[in-house]
TORDO-218388 format. One record per residue (C-alpha): residue in three letters; x, z, y. Coordinates in steps of 0.001 Angstrom, whole numbers, padded with zeros to 6 digits, always signed. Layout:
ALAXZY/...
end
This chain:
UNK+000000+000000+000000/UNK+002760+000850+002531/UNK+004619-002224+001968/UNK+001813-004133+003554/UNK+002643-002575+006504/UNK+006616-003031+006345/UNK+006873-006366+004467/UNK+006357-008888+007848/UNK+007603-006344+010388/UNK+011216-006266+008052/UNK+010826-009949+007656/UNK+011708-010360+011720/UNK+014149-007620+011604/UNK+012006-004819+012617/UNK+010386-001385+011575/UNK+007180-000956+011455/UNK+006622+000965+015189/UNK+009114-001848+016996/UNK+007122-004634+015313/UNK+003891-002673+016925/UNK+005957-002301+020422/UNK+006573-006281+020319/UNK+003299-007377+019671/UNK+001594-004875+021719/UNK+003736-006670+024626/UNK+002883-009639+023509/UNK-000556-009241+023479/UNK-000577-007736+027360/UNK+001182-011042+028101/UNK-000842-012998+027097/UNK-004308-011089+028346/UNK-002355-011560+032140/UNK-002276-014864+031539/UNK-005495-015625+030492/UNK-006501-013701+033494/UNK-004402-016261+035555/UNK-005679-019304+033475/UNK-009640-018361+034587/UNK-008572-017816+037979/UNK-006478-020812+037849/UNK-010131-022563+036734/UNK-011930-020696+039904/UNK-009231-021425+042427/UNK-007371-024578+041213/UNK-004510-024305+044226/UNK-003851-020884+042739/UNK-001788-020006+039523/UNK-001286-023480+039251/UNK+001663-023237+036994/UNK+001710-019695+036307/UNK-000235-020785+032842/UNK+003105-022728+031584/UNK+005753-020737+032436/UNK+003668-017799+030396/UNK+003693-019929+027374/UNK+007240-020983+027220/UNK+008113-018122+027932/UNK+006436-016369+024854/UNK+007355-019164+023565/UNK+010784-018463+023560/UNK+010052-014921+022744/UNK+008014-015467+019859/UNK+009529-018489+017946/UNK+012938-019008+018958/UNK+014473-015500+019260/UNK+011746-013375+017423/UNK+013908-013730+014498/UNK+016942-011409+015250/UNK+019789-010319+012891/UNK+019652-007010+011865/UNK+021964-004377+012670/UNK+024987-003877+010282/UNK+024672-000478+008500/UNK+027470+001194+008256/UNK+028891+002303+004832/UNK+028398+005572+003611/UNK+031597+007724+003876/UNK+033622+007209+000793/UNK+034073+011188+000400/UNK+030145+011673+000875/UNK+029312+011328-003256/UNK+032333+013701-004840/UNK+031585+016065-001522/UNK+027747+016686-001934/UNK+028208+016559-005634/UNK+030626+020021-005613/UNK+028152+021643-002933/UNK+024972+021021-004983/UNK+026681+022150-008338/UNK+028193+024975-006367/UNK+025001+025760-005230/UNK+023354+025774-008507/UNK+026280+027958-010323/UNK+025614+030286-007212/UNK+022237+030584-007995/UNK+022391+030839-011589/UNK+025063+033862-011305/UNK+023156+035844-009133/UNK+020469+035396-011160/UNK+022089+036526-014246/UNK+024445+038398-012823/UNK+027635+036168-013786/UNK+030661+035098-011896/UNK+030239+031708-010218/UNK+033445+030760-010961/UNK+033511+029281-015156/UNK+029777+028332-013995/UNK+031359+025770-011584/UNK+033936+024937-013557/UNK+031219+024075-016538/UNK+029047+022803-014635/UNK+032252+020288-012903/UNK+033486+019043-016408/UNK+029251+018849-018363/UNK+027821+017000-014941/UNK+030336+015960-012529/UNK+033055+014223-015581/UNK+030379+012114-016505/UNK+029090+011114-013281/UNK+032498+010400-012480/UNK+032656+007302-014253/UNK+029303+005691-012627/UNK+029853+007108-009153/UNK+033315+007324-007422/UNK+033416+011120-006131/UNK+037163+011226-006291/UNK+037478+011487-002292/UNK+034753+013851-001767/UNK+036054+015999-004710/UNK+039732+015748-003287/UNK+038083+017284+000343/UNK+036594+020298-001953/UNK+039782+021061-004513/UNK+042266+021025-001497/UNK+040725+021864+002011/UNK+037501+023475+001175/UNK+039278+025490-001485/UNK+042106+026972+001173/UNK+039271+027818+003602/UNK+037572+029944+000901/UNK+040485+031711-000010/UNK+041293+032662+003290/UNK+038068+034011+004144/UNK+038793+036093+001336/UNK+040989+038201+003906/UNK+037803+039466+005450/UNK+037286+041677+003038/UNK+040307+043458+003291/UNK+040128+046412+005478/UNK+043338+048109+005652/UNK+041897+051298+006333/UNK+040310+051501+003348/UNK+043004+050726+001062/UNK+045247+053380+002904/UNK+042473+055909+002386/UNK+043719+055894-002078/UNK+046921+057189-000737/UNK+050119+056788-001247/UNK+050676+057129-005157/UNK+047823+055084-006033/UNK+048868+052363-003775/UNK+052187+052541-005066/UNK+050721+052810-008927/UNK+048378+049580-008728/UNK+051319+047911-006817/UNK+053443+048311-009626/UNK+051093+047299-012182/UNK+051069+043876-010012/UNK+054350+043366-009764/UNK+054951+044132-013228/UNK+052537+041627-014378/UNK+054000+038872-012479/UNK+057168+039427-013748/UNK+056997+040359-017583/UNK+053519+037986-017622/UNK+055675+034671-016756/UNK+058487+035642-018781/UNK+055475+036328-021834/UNK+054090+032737-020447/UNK+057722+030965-021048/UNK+058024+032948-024622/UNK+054772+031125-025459/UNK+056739+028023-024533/UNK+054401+027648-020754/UNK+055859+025306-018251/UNK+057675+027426-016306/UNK+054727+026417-013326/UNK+051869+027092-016019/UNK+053208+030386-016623/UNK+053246+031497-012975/UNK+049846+030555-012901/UNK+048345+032391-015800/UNK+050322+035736-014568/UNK+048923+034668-011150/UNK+045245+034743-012151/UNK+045957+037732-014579/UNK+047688+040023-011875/UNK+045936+039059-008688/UNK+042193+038384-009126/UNK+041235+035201-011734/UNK+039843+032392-010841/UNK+040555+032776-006861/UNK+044113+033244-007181/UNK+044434+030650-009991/UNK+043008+027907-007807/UNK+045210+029110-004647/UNK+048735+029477-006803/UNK+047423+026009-007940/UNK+047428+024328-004475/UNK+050924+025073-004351/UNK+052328+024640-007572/UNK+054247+021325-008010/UNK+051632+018617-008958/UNK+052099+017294-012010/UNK+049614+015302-014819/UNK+049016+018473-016692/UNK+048578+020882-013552/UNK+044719+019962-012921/UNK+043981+020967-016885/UNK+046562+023658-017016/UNK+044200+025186-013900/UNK+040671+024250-016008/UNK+042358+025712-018700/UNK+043097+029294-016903/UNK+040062+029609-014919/UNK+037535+029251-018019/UNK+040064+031649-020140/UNK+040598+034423-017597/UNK+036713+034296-017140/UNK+036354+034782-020584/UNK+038624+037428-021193/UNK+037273+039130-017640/UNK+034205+039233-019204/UNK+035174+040844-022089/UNK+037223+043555-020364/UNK+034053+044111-018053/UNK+032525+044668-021314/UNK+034824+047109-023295/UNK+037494+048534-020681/UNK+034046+051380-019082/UNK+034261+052221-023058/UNK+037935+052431-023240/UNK+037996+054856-020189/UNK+035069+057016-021883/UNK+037097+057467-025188/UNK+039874+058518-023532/UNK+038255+060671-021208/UNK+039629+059756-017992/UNK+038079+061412-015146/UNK+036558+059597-012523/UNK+039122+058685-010014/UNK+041310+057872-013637/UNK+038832+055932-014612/UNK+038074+053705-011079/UNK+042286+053174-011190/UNK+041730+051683-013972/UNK+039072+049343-014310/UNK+040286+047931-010331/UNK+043937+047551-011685/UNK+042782+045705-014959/UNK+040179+043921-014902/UNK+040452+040171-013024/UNK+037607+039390-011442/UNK+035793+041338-008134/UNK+032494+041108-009373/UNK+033206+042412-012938/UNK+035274+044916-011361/UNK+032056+046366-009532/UNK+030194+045555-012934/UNK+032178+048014-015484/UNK+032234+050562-012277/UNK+029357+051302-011897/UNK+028029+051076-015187/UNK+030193+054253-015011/UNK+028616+055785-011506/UNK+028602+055278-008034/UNK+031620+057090-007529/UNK+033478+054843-009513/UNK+032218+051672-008858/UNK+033168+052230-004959/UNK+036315+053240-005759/UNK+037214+050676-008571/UNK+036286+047742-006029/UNK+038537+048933-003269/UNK+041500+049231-005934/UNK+040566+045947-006899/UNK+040722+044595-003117/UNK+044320+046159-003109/UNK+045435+043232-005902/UNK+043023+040388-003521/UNK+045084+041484-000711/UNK+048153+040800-002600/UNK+047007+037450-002940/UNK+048577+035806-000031/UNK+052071+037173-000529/UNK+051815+036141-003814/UNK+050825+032130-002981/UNK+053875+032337-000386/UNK+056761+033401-002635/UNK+055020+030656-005397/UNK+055410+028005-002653/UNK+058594+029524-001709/UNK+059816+029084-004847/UNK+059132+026399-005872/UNK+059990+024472-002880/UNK+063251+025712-003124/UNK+064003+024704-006756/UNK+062798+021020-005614/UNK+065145+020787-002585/UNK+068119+022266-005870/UNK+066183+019644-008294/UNK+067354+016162-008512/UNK+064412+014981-010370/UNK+062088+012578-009063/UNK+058587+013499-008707/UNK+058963+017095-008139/UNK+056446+018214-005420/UNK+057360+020318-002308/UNK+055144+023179-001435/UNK+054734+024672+002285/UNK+056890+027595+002320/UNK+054074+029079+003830/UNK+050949+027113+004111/UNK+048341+027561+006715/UNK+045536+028959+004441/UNK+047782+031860+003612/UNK+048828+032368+007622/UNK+044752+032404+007886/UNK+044475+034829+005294/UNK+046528+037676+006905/UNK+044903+036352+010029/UNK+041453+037163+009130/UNK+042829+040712+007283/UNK+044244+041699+010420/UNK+041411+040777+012485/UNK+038945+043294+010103/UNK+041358+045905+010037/UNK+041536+046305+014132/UNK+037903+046205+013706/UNK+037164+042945+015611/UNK+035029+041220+012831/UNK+031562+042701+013322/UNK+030003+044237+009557/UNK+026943+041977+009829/UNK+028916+039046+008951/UNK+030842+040115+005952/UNK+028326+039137+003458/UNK+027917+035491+004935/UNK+031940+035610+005043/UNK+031779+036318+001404/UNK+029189+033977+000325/UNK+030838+031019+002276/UNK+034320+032242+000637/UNK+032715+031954-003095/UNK+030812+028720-001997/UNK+034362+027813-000731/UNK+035987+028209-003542/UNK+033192+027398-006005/UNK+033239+023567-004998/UNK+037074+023720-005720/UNK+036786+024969-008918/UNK+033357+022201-009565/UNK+036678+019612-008444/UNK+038667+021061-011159/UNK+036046+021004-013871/UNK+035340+016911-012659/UNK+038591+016418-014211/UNK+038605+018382-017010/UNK+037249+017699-020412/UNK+036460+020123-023639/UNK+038805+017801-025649/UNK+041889+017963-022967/UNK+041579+022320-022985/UNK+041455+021648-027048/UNK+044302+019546-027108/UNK+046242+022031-025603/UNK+046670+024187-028645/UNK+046709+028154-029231/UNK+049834+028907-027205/UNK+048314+029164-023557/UNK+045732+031069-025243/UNK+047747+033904-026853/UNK+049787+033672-023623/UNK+047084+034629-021533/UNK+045396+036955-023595/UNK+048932+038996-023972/UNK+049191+038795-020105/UNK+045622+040447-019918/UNK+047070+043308-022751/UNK+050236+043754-020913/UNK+047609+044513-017473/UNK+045299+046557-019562/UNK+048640+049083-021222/UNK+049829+048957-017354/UNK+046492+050032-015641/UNK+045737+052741-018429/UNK+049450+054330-018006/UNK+048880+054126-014148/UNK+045642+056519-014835/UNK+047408+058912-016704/UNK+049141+059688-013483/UNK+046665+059730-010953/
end
């Protein structure tokens, strides 16, 4: 029914309202000069060639310009599919986690390699995903900064600091040295300590952006992200139980979930599944690692930019020594800590930061397939899940002293 309306108007070039515009003037063209035509009849030394000039005139309006070429459109941004694709999944893994109660992280990343992948090969999203897995990504993790409030973290005092800041460090270290015993890239090993010691999926996507890029690195990042999620899960799961057999008391007991278990949300999950108490305190443990995040990121680049400048070998990728996300980062930290970041914004802040990094991690999972995280064997597997022990031992002797 509606085409009757559009088909003639599009056949001249027009919509429907400037097709009703042209022969509306038309039509009061005309009318004047059939007014001038009767008068013309009346008074014959009047209008006496008003009449013509009317008619070729609409003439020439009508017949031999009515026709006009219509307006180039101009192509849709190339970056517009991959781009709207990682928000809408994003979106949808947002949803479905609140819903359920689940980090949106492995939802993304499921949700990149059982929708996005496929798409992939009708649709080119590969700019539009390349916006989300490098600049929407580093925007997300710095807004992570805004939820560190140094105040708060000084308020565990000084041996607690000093106890979770060990377990960190401690991870890093003996965690890539476990990684290159499971025979890890040096590079893949960094990043499963990374995600281990610092806060999962976040900091695996952030080391990531610096890391050297390489044809393993994007499934070597898919690969990380859906185990540490996994094994987060788990430890959400069976660490509150762990801390009840052993009967740590409550302060014990927050140390040690915060310092062991990767990801924020599951953090504030197995606390206060325990109590209030506990969950409060676990989560601002747990922001001590986060806020570790950006040092971390810097001495990754730093490193590894300087063993490419030592490297000879061709291909090896230079990292920022310290990139602008992580500069934001301590930025944004500093800027809550003097107070100058007003509370009403902090959840918005925290919803655009997992949005952020959501669509990076969607990005990630475009690229990934079930067969590629397969073919990868048992090794990053064991290596990650003896990273997550090694956190676990470290956290629970960290409790014993606190």
């Amino acid at each position: 029914m509606l085409k009757a309306f559009t088909q003639h108007p599009e056949s001249v070039g027009e919509t429907y309202f400037q097709h009703l515009g042209q022969a509306s003037s038309f039509a009061a063209s005309m009318a004047l000069g059939a007014i001038c035509c009767f008068l013309h009849g009346l008074f014959p030394f009047a209008f006496q060639s008003t009449g013509s000039r009317r008619i070729r005139a609409l003439h020439e309006r009508m017949v031999t310009h009515r026709i006009v070429a219509r307006p180039e459109r101009k192509p849709m941004p190339a970056w517009v599919p991959g781009l709207a694709m990682a928000v809408v999944l994003t979106g949808a893994a947002t949803w479905v986690g609140q819903v359920f109660h689940i980090p949106v992280a492995p939802l993304a990343l499921i949700a990149g390699f059982l929708i996005a992948a496929p798409l992939a090969g009708r649709i080119d999203l590969t700019p539009g995903m390349k916006i989300a897995e490098r600049p929407l990504l580093r925007a997300g993790v710095a807004l992570l900064g805004l939820r560190i409030a140094l105040g708060d973290i000084a308020g565990l005092g000084l041996q607690t600091l000093m106890l979770v800041l060990g377990c960190v460090a401690l991870t890093l270290a003996l965690g890539s040295g476990v990684g290159r015993l499971f025979g890890l890239p040096r590079g893949f090993a960094v990043l499963s300590a990374s995600a281990t010691a610092i806060c999962g999926a976040s900091a695996a996507m952030a080391v990531a952006s610096v890391l050297p890029k390489g044809p393993e690195a994007e499934k070597q990042t898919g690969y990380v992200i859906a185990v540490v999620a996994t094994l987060s899960t788990l430890a959400m799961l069976a660490y509150p139980a762990l801390a009840h057999w052993a009967g740590l008391p409550p302060q014990a007991a927050a140390v040690f979930l915060g310092a062991s278990i990767h990801d924020v949300a599951q953090v504030a999950g197995a606390g206060y599944s325990v109590s209030p108490q506990v969950g409060d305190l676990a989560v601002t443990v747990k922001l001590v690692r986060v806020s570790l995040l950006a040092l971390v990121v810097a001495t990754v680049a730093w490193s590894f930019a300087s063993a490419a400048r030592d490297s000879a070998t061709k291909g090896v990728g230079r990292a920022a020594l310290l990139p602008g996300f992580v500069i934001a980062f301590f930025a944004l930290a500093g800027a809550r800590t003097a107070g100058l970041v007003p509370e009403a914004i902090l959840p918005a802040a925290t919803f655009a930061s997992n949005m952020l990094i959501g669509a990076g991690v969607v990005a990630v999972g475009a690229k990934t397939s079930i067969s590629g995280l397969k073919s990868m064997g048992w090794r990053p597997l064991a290596a990650l899940t003896c990273q997550t022990a090694l956190l676990c031992a470290l956290a629970f002797g960290a409790a014993q002293f606190v």
